[in-house]
C-alpha angles and dihedrals in degrees: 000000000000132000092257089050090049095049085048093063105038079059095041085060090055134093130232087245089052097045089042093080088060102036082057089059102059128099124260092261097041085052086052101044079049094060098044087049087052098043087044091050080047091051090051105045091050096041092249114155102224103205110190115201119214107259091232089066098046094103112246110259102258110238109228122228110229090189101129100019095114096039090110083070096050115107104197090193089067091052101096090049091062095077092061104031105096086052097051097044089046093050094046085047091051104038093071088069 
């Protein structure tokens, strides 16, 4: 029986509660290399084809433009009012002293 068996079955006798601590202590990337080993165990033991797609042909998420998206607020008859306002708010707030 080699080294690798042997670690196989020393984690095959433990429980999730007792692995957590040490999943907690792994990196980022190891976290995420210990999920896709155990997805692709999952996958082959249920018979699922796991395809991976490069990650150069995966499209670029398309940033989308929120110009315009309030435009149903917009009252065009009080433009002409928002060049003066602060100063009218700041003058009425300040005339009471």
């Amino acid at each position: 029986m080699g080294t690798a068996e042997t670690h196989e079955i020393v984690i095959m006798s433990l429980s999730i509660a007792e692995l957590m601590p040490e999943i907690a202590a792994l990196s980022h990337s190891d976290k995420f290399r210990l999920v896709q080993l155990v997805l692709a165990q999952l996958a082959q033991e249920t018979g699922v084809e796991i395809v991976e797609e490069p990650h150069h042909n995966r499209p670029a998420a398309r940033k989308r433009s929120r110009r315009g998206s309030l435009k149903h607020y917009a009252k065009p008859e009080l433009i002409p009012q928002e060049q003066d306002a602060w100063q009218a708010v700041a003058s009425e707030k300040h005339e009471h002293r």
